[in-house]
ROROBA-781093 format. One line per field, with one value per atom (N, C-alpha, C, O, CB): residue number from 1; residue in three letters; atom name; x, y, z. Coordinates in steps of 0.2 Angstrom, whole numbers. Glycine has a CB too. Layout:
N
num <- (NUM|...)
residu <- (ala|...)
atome <- (CA|...)
x <- (X|...)
y <- (Y|...)
z <- (Z|...)
end
This chain:
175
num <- (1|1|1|1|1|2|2|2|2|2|3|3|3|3|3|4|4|4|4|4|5|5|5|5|5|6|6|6|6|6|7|7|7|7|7|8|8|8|8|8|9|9|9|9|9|10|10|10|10|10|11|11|11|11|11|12|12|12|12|12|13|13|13|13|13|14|14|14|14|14|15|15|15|15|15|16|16|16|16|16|17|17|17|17|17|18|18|18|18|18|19|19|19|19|19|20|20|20|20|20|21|21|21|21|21|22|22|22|22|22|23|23|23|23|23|24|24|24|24|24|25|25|25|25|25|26|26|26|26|26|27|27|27|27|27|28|28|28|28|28|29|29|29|29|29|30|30|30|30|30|31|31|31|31|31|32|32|32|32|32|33|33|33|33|33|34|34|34|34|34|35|35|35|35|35|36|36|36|36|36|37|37|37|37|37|38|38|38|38|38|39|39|39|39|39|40|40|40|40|40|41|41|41|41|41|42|42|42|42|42|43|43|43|43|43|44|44|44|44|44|45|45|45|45|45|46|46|46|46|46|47|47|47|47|47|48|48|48|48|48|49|49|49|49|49|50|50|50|50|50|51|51|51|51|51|52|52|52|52|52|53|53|53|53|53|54|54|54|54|54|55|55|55|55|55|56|56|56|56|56|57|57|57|57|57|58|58|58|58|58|59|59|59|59|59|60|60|60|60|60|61|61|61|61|61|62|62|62|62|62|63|63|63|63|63|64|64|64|64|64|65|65|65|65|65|66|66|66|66|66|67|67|67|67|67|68|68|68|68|68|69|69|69|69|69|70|70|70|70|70|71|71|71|71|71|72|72|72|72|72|73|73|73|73|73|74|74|74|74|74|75|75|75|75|75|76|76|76|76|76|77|77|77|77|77|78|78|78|78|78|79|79|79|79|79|80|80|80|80|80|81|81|81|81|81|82|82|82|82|82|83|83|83|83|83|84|84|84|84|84|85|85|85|85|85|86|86|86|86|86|87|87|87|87|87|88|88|88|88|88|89|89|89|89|89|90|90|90|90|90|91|91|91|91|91|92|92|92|92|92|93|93|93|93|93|94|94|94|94|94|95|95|95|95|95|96|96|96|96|96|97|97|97|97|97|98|98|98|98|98|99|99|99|99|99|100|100|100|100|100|101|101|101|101|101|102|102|102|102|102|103|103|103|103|103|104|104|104|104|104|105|105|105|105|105|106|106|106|106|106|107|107|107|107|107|108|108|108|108|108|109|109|109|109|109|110|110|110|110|110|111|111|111|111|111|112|112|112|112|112|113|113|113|113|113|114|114|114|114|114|115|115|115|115|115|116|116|116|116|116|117|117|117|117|117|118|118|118|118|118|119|119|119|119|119|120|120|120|120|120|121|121|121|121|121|122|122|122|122|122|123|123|123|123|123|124|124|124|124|124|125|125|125|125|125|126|126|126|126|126|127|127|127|127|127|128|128|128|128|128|129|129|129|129|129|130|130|130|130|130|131|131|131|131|131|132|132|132|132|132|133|133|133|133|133|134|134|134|134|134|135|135|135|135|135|136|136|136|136|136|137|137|137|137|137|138|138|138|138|138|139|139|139|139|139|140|140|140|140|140|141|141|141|141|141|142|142|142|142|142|143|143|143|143|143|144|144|144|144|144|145|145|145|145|145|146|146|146|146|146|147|147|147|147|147|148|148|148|148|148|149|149|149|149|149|150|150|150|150|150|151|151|151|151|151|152|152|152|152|152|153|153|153|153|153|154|154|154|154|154|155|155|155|155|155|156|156|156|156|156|157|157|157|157|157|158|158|158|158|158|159|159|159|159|159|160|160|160|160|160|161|161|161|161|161|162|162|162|162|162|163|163|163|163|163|164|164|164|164|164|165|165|165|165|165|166|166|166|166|166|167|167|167|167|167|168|168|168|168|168|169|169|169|169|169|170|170|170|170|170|171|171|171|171|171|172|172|172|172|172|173|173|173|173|173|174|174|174|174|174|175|175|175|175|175)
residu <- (unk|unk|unk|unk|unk|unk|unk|unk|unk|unk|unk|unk|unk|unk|unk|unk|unk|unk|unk|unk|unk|unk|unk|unk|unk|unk|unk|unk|unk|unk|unk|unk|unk|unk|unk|unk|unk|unk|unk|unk|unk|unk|unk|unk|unk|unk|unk|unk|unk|unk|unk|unk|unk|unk|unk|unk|unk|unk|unk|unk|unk|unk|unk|unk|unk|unk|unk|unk|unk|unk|unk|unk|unk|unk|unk|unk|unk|unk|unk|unk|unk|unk|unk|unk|unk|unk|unk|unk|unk|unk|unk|unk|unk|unk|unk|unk|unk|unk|unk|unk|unk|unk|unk|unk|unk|unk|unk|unk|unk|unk|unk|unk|unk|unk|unk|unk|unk|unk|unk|unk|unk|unk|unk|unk|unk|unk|unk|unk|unk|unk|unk|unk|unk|unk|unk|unk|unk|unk|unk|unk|unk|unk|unk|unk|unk|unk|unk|unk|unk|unk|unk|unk|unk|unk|unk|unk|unk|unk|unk|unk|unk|unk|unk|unk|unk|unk|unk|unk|unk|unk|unk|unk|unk|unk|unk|unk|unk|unk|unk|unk|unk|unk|unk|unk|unk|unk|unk|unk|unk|unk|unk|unk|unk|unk|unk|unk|unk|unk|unk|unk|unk|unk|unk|unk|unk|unk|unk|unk|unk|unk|unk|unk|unk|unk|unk|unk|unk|unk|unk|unk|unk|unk|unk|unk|unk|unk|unk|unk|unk|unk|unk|unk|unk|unk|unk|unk|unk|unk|unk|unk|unk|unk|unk|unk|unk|unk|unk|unk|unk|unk|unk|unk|unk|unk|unk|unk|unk|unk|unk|unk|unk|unk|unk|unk|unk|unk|unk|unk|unk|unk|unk|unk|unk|unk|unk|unk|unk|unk|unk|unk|unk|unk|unk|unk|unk|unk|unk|unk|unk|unk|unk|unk|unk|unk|unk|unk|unk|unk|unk|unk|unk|unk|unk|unk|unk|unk|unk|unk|unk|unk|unk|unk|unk|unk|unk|unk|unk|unk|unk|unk|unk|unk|unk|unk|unk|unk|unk|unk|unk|unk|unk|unk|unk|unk|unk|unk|unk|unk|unk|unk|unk|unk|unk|unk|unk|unk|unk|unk|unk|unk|unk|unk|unk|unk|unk|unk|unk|unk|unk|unk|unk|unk|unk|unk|unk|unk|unk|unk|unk|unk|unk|unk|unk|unk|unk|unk|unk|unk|unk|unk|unk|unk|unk|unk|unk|unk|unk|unk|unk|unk|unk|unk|unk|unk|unk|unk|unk|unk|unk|unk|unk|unk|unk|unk|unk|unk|unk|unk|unk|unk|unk|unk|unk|unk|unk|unk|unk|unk|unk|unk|unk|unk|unk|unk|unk|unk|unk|unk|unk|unk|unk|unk|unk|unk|unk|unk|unk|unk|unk|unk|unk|unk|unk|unk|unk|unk|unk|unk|unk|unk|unk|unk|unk|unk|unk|unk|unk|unk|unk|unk|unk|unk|unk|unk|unk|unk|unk|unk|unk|unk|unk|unk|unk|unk|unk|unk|unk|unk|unk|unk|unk|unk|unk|unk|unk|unk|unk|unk|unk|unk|unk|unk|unk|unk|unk|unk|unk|unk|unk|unk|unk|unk|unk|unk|unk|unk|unk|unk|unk|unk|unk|unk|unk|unk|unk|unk|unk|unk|unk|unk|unk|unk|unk|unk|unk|unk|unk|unk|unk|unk|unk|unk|unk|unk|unk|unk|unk|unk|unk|unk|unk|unk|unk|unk|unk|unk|unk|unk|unk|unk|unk|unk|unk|unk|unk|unk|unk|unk|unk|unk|unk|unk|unk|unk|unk|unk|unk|unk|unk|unk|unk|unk|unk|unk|unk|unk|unk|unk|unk|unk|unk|unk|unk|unk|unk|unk|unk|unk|unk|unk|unk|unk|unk|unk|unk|unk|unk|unk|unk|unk|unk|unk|unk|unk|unk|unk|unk|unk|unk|unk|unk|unk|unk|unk|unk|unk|unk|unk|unk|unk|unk|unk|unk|unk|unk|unk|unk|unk|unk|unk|unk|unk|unk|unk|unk|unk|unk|unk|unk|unk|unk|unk|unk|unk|unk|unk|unk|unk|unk|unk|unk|unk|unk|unk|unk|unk|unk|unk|unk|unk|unk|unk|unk|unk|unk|unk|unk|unk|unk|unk|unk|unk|unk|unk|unk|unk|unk|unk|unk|unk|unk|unk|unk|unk|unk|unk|unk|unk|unk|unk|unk|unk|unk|unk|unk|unk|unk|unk|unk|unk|unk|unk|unk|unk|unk|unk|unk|unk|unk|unk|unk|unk|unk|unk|unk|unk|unk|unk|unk|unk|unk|unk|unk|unk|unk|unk|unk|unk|unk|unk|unk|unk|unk|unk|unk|unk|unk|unk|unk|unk|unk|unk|unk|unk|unk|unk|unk|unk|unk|unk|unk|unk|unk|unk|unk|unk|unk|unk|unk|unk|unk|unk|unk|unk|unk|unk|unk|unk|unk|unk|unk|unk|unk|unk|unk|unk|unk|unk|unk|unk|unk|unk|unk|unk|unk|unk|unk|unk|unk|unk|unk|unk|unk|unk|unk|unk|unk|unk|unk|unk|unk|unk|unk|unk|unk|unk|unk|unk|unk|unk|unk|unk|unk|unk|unk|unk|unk|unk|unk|unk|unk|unk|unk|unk|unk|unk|unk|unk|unk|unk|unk|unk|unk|unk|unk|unk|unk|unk|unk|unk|unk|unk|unk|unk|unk|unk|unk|unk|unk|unk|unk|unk|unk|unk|unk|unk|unk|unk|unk|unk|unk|unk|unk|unk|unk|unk|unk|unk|unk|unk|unk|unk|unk|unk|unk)
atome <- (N|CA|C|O|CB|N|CA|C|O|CB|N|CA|C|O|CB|N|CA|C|O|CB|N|CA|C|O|CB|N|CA|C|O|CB|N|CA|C|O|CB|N|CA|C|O|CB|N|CA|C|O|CB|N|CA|C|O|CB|N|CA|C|O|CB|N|CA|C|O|CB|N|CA|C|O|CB|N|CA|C|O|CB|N|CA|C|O|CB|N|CA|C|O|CB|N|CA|C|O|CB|N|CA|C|O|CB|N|CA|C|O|CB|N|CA|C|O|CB|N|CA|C|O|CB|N|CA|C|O|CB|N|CA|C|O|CB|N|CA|C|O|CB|N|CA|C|O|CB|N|CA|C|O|CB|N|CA|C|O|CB|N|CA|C|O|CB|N|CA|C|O|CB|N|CA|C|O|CB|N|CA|C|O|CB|N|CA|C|O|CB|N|CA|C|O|CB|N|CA|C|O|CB|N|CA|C|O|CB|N|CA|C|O|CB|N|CA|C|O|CB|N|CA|C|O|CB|N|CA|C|O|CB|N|CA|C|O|CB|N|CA|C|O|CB|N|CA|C|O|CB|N|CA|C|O|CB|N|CA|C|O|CB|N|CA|C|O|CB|N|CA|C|O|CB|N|CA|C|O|CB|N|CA|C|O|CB|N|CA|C|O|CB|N|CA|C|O|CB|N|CA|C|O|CB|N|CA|C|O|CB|N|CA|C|O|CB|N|CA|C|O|CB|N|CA|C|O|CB|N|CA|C|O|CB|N|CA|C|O|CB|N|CA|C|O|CB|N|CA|C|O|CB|N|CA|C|O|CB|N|CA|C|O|CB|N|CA|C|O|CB|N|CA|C|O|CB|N|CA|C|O|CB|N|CA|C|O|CB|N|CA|C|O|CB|N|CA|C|O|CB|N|CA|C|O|CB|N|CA|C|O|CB|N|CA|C|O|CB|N|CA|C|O|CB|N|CA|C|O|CB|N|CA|C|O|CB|N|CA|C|O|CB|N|CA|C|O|CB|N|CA|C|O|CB|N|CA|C|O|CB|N|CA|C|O|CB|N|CA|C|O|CB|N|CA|C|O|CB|N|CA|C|O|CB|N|CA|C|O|CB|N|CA|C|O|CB|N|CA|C|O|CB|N|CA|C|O|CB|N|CA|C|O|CB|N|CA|C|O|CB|N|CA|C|O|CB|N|CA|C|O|CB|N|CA|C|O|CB|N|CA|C|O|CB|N|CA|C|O|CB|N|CA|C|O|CB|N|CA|C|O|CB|N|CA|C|O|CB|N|CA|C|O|CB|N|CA|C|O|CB|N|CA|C|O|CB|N|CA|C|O|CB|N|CA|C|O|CB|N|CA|C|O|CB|N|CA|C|O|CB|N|CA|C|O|CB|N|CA|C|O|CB|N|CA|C|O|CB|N|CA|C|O|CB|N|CA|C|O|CB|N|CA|C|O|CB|N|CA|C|O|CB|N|CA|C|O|CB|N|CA|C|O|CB|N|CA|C|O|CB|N|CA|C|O|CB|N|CA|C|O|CB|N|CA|C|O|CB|N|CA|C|O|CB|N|CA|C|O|CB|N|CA|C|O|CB|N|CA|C|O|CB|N|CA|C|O|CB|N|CA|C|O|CB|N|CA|C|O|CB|N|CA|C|O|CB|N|CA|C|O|CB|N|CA|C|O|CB|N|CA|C|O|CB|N|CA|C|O|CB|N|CA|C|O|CB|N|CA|C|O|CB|N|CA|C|O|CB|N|CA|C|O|CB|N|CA|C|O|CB|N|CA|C|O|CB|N|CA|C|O|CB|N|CA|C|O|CB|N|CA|C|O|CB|N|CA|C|O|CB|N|CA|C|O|CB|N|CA|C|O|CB|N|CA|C|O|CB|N|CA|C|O|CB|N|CA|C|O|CB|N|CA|C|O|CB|N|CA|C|O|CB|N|CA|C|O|CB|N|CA|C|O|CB|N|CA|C|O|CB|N|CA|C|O|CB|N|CA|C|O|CB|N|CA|C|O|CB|N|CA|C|O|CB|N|CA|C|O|CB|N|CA|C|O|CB|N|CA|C|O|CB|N|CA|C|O|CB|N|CA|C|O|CB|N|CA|C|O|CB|N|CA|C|O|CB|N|CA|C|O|CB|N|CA|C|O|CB|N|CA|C|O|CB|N|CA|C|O|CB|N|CA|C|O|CB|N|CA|C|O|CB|N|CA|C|O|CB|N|CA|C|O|CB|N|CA|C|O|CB|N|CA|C|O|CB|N|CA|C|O|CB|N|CA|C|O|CB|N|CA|C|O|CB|N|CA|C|O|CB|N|CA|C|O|CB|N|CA|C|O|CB|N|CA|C|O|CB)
x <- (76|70|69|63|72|75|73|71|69|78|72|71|62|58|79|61|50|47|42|46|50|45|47|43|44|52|53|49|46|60|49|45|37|34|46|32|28|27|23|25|31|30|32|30|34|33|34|27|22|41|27|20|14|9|19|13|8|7|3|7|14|14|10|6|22|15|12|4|2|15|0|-5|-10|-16|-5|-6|-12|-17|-23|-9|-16|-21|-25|-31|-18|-23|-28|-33|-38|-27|-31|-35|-42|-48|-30|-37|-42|-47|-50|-36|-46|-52|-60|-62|-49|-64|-69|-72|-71|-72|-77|-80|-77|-80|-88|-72|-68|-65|-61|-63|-68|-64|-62|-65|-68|-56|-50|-53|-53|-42|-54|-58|-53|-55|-63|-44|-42|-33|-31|-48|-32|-26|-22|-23|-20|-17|-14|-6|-5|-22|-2|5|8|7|8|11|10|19|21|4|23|30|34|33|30|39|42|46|45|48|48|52|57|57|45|63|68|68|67|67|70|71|67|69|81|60|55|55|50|59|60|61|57|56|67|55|48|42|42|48|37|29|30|34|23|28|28|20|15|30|25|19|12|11|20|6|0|-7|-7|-3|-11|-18|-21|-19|-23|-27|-29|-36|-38|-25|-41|-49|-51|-47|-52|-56|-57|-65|-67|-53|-69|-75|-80|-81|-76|-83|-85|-94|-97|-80|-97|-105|-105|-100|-109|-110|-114|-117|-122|-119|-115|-119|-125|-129|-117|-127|-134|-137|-143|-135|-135|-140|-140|-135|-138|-145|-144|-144|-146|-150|-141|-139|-137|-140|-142|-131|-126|-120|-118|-127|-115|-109|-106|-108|-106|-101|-94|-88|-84|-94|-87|-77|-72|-74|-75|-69|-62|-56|-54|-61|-53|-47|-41|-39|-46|-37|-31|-23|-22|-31|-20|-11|-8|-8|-10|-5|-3|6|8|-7|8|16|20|18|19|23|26|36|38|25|40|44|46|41|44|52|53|49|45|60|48|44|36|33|46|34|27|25|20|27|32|30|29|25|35|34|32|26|24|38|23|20|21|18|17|27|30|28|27|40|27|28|20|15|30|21|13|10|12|13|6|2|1|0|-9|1|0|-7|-10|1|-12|-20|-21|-23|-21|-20|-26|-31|-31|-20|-35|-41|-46|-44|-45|-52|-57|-63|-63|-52|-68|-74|-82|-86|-75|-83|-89|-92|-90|-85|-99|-103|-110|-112|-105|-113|-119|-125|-124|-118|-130|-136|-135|-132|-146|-138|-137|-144|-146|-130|-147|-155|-159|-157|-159|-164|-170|-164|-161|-181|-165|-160|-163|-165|-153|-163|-165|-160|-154|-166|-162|-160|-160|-166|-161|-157|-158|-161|-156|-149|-166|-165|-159|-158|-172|-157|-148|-146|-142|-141|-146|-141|-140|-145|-140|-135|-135|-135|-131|-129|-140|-141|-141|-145|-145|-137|-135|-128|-124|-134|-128|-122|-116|-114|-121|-110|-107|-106|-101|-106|-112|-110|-109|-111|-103|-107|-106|-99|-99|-115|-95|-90|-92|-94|-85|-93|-94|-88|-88|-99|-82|-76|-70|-69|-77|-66|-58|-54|-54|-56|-48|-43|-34|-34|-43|-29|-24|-19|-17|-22|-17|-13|-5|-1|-19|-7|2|3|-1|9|9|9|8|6|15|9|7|2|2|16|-5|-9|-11|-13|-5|-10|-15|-21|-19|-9|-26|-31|-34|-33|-34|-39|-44|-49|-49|-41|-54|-61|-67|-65|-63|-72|-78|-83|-84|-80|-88|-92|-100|-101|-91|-103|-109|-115|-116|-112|-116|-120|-127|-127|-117|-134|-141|-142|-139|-148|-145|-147|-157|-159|-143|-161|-166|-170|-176|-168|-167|-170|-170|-174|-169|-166|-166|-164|-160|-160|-167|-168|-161|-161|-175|-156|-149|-147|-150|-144|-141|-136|-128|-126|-137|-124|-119|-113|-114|-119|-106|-101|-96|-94|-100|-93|-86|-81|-81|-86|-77|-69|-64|-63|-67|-60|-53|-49|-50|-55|-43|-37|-38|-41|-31|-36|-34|-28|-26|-33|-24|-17|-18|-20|-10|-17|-17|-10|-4|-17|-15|-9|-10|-16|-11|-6|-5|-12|-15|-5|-13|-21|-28|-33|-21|-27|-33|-33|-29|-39|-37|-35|-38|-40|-40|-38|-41|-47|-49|-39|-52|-57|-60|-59|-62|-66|-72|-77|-79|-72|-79|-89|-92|-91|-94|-96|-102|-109|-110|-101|-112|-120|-123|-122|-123|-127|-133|-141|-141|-133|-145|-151|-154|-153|-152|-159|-164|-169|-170|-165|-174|-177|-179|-181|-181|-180|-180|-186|-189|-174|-189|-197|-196|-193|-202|-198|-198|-203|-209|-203|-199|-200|-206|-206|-194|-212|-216|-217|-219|-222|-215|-213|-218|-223|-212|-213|-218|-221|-218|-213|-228|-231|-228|-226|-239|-226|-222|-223|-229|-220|-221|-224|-227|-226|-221|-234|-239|-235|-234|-248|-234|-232|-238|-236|-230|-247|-249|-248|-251|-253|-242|-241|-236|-236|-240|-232|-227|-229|-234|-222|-226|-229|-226|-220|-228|-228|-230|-225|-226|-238|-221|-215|-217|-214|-206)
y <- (-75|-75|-68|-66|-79|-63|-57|-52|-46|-55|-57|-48|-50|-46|-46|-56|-56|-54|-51|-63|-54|-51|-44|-40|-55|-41|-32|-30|-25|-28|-34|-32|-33|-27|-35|-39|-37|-30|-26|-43|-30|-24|-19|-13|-24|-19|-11|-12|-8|-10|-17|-14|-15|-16|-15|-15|-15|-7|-2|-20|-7|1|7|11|3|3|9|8|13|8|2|1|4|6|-4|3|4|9|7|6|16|22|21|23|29|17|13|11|12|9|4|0|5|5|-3|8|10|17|20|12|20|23|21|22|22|19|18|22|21|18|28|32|40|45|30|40|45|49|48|41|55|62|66|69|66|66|71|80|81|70|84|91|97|102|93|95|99|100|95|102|104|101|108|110|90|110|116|115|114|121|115|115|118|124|117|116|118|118|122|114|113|112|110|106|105|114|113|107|107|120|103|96|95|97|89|92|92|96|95|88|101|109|108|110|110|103|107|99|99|115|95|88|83|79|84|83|76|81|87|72|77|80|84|82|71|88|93|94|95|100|93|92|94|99|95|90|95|93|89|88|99|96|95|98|102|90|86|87|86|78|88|88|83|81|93|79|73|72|72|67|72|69|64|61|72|62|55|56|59|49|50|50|46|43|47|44|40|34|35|46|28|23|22|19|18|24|20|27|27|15|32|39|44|47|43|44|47|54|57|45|58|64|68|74|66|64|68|65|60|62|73|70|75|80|71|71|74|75|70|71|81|82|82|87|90|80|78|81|79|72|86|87|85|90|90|81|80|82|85|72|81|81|76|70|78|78|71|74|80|70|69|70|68|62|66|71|74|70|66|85|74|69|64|61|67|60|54|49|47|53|46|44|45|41|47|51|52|49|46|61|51|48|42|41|50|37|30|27|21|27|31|27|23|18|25|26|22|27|26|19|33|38|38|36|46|40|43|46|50|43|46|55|56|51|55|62|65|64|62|72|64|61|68|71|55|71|81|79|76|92|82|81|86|91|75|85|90|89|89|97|87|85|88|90|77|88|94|90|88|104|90|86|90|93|78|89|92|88|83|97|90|86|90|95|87|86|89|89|93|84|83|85|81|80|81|80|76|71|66|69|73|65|60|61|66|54|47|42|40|46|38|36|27|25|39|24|17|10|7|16|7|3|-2|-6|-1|-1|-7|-2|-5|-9|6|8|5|5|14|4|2|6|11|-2|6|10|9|5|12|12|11|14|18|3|13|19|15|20|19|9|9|13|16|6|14|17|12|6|21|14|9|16|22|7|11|14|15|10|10|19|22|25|27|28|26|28|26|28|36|23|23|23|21|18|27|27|25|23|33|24|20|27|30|14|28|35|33|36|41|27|24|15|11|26|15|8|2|-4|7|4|-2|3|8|-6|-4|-1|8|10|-3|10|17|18|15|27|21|22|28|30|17|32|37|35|35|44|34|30|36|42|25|37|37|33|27|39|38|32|37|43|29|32|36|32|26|37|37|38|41|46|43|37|40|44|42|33|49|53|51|55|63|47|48|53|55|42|54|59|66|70|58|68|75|73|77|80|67|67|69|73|72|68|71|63|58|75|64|59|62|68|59|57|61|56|50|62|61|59|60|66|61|56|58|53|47|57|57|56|56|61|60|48|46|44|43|38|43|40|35|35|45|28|21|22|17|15|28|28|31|37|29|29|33|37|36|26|44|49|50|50|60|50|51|47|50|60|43|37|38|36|35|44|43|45|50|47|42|46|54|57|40|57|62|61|55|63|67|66|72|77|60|71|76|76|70|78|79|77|81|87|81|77|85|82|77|88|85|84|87|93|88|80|82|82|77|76|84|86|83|85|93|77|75|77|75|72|80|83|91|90|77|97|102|104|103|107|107|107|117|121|103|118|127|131|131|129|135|139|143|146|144|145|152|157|158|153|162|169|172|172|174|176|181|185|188|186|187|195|198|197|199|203|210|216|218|212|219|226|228|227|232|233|235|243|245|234|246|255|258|264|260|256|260|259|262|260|254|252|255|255|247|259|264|272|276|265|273|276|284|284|273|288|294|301|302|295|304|309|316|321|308)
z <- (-125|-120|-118|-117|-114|-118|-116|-122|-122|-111|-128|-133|-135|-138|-144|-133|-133|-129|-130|-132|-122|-119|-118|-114|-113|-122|-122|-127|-126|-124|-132|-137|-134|-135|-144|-130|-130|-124|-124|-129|-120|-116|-121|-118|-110|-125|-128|-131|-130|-134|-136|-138|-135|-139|-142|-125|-123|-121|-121|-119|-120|-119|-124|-124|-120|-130|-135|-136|-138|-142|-135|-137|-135|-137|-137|-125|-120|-122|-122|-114|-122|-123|-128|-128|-124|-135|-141|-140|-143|-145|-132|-129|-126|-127|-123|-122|-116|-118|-113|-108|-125|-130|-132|-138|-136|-128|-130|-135|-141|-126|-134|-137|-135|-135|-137|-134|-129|-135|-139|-124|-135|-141|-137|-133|-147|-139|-137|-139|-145|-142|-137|-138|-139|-141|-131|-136|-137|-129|-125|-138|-130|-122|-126|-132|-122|-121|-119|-114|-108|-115|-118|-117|-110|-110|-122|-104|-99|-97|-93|-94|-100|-97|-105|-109|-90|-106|-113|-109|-103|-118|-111|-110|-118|-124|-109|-113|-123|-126|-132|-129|-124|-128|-136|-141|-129|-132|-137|-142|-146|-142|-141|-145|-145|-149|-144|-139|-136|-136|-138|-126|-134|-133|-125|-121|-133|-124|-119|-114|-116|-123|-108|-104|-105|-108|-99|-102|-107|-100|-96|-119|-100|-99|-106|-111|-96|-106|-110|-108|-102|-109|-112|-112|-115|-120|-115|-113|-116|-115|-109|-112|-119|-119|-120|-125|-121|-115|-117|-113|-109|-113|-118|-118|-112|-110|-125|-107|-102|-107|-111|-98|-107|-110|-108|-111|-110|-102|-98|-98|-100|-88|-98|-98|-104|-106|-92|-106|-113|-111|-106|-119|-119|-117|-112|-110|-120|-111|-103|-109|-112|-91|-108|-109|-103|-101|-117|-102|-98|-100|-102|-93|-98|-100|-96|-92|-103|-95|-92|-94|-99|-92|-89|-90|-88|-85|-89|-88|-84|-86|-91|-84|-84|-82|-87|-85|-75|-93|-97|-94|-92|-109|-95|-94|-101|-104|-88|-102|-108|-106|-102|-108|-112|-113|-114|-114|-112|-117|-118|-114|-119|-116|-109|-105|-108|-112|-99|-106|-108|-117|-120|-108|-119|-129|-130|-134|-135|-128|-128|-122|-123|-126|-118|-112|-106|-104|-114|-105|-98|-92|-87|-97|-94|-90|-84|-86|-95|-80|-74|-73|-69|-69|-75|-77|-68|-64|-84|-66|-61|-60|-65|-60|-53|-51|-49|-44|-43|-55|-56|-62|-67|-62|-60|-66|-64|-62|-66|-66|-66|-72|-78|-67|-68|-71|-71|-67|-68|-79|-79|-85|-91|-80|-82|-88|-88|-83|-86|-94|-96|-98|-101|-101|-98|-103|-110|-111|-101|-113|-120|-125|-129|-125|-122|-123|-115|-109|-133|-119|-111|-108|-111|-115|-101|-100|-97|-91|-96|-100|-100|-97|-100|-107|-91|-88|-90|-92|-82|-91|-94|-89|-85|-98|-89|-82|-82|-78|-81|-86|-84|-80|-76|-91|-80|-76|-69|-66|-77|-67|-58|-55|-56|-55|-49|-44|-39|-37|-45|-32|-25|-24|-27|-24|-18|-15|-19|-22|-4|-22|-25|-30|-30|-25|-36|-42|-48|-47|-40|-55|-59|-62|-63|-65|-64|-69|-75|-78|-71|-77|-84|-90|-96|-82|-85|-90|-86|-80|-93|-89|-87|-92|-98|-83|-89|-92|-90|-84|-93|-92|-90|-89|-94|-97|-83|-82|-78|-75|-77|-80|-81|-83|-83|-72|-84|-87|-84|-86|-90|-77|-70|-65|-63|-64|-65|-60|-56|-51|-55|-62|-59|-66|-71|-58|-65|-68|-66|-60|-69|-69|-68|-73|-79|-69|-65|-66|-67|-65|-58|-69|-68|-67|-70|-70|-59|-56|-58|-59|-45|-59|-60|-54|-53|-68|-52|-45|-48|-51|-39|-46|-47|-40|-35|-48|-39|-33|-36|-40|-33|-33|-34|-30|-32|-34|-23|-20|-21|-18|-14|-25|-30|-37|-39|-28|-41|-48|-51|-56|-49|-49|-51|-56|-57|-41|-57|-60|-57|-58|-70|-54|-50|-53|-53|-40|-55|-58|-53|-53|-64|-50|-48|-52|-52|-40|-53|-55|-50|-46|-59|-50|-43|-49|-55|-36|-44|-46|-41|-35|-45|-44|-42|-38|-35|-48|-38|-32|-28|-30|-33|-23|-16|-14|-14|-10|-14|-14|-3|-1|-21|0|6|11|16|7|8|9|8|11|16|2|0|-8|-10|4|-12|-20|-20|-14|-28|-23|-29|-29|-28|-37|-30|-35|-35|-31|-33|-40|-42|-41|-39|-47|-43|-42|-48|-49|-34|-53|-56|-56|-54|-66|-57|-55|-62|-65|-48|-63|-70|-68|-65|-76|-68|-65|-70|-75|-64|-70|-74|-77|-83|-71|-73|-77|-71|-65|-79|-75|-71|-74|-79|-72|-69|-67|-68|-65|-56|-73|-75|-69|-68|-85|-67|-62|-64|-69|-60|-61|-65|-63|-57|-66|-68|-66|-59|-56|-73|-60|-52|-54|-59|-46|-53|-58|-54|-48|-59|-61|-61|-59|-61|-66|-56|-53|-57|-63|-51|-56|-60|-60|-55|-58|-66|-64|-61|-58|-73|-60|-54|-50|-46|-53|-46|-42|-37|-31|-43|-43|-40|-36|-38|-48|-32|-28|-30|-30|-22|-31|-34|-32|-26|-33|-35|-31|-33|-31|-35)
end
């Protein structure tokens, strides 16, 4: 009885981050803590990029905290609630009428940042009164009673400033 349900928990473990991959590409990550004199995977920030389904051309990157390790290499381990979120337009940004709009927000990305109950969400928020699109990134655990989070801001559509006339050189006053 007990070596079925180790094996399904092992391999939800291993599975989970396969699972919880949508359209999500890894961009790159930078080694921060050697762990096992170098034998396991070693503490990492992790860049991750992903597209906005309801708003076209907006992507956003996500850094986080992966934990490294024995632990960390199989997926039992708990990634720390650090992150850091920065998103861009990438052409006209087009907002979808499915997207949901009101002060809750819609999830637009998560991820599994340990093996029971924590996650790091994005919500995406419409600002119609400044034409914006607003992402904030939380953690689902409560660090001292309240999670983490981030904010970035995409601007919908920007209205081109017109230049100022320029000083005329008769204009300059004479030495």
């Amino acid at each position: 009885m007990r070596r079925p349900a180790l094996a399904l928990l092992a391999a939800v473990a291993l599975a989970g981050p396969a699972l919880a991959a949508d359209d999500t590409a890894q961009i790159g990550y930078v080694n921060t803590a050697l762990t096992n004199l170098g034998l396991t995977r070693s503490h990492r920030i992790v860049i991750e990029r992903f597209d906005d389904p309801e708003v076209r051309n907006v992507s956003c990157y996500l850094s986080q905290a992966r934990t490294g390790g024995i632990s960390g290499m199989v997926g039992v381990a708990e990634d720390p609630a650090r992150f850091s979120i920065s998103c861009t337009a990438t052409g006209p940004v087009e907002i979808s009428p499915g997207a949901a709009r009101g002060e809750r927000g819609e999830i637009v990305h998560e991820n599994s940042t340990s093996l029971f109950f924590k996650e790091t969400r994005v919500h995406r928020f419409i600002d119609t009164q400044r034409n914006a699109v607003v992402y904030m990134v939380w953690s689902t655990k409560l660090v001292e009673g309240s999670p983490f989070s981030a904010v970035a801001v995409v601007p919908v559509a920007v209205t081109p400033v017109a230049p100022t006339p320029a000083s005329s050189p008769a204009a300059a006053p004479a030495r």
